[in-house]
C-alpha positions in Angstrom: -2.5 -19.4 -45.0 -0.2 -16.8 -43.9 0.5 -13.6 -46.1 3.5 -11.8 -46.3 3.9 -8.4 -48.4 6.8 -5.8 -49.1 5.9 -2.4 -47.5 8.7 0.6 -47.3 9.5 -0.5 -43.9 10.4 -3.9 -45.0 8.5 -7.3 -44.6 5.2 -7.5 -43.0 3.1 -10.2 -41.9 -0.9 -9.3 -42.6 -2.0 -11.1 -40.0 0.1 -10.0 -37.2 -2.3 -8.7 -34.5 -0.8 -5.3 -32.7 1.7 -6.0 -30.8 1.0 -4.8 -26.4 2.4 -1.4 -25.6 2.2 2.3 -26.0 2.1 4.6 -29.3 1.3 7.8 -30.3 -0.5 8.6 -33.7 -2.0 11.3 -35.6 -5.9 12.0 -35.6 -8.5 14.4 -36.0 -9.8 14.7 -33.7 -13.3 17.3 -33.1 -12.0 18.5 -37.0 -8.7 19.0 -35.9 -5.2 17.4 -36.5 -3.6 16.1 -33.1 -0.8 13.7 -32.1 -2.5 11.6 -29.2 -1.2 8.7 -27.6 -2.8 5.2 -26.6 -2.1 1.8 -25.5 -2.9 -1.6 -26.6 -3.1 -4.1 -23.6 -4.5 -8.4 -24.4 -5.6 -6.3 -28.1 -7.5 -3.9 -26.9 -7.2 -0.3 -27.2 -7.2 2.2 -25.0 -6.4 6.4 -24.9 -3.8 7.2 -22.6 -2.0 10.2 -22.2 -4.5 12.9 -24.2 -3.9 14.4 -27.1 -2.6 17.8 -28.4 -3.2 19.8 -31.3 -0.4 20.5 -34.0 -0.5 22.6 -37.6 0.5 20.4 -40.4 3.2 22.9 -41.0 5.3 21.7 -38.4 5.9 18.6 -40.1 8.0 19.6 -43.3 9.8 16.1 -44.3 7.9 14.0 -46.5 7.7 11.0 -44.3 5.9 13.1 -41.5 3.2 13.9 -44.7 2.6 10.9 -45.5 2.4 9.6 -41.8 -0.1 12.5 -41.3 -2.3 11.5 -44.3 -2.1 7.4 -43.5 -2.7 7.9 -39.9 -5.5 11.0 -40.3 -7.6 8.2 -42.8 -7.5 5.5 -39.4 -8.1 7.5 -36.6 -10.9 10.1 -36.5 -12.7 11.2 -33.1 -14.4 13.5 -30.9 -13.5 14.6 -27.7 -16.1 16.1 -25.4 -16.5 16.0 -21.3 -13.5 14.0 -21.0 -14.2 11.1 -23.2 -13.1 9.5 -26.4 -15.8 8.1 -29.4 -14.8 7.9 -32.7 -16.8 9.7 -34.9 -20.5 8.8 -35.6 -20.4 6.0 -32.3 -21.9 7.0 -29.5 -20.2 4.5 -27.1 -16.8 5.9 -25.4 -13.2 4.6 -26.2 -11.4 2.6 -23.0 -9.6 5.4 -21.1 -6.0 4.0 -19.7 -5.7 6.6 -16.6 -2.0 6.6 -14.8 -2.3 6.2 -11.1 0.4 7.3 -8.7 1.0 4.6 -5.8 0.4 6.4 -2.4 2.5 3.5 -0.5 5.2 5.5 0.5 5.0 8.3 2.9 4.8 11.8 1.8 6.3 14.6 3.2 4.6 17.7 4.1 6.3 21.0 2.8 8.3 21.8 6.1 9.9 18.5 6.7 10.7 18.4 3.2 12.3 22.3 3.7 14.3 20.8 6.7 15.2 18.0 4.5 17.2 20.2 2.0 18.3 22.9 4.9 
């Protein structure tokens, strides 16, 4: 049986599964509110980008509040020697690193000055 309820943001189905691509959220994250940003990929989640720490001031409208308090209930972690856990697990998140394709040829810097010359 399929249920459907009304939300703010109009009809949602409850047992849609996360749809693949990237997001960003809010988090505490080591005590702190951040924005970070992850990916899910086949359901799975995985941190992306990083995060970054921002004041709740920042955020004066009322929908950024409540985004802040919704999101800051799901998402809590730590973040130490370069890995993800969420708090009180001690195995790390999936990291999603961006790799930069080293098929073409690079130029060194003088035949990229004689280039623009």
């Amino acid at each position: 049986m399929q249920v459907i309820y009304a939300t703010m943001n109009g009809m949602k189905n409850k047992d849609k599964k996360p749809e693949d691509g990237g997001f960003w959220a809010f988090a505490l994250i080591n005590g702190r509110l951040a924005e970070f940003h992850y990916e899910i990929s086949k359901g799975k989640f995985y941190m992306s980008y990083g995060h970054c720490y921002v004041k709740r001031e920042e955020y004066k409208t009322k929908k950024e509040q409540r985004w802040i308090d919704k999101d800051t209930e799901k998402y809590r972690f730590t973040y130490q020697k370069g890995k993800y856990r969420k708090v009180g697990e001690k195995t790390p998140l999936l990291m999603k690193r961006m790799r930069i394709s080293r098929k073409g040829k690079t130029l060194s810097l003088e035949e990229l000055d004689k280039k623009l010359s």
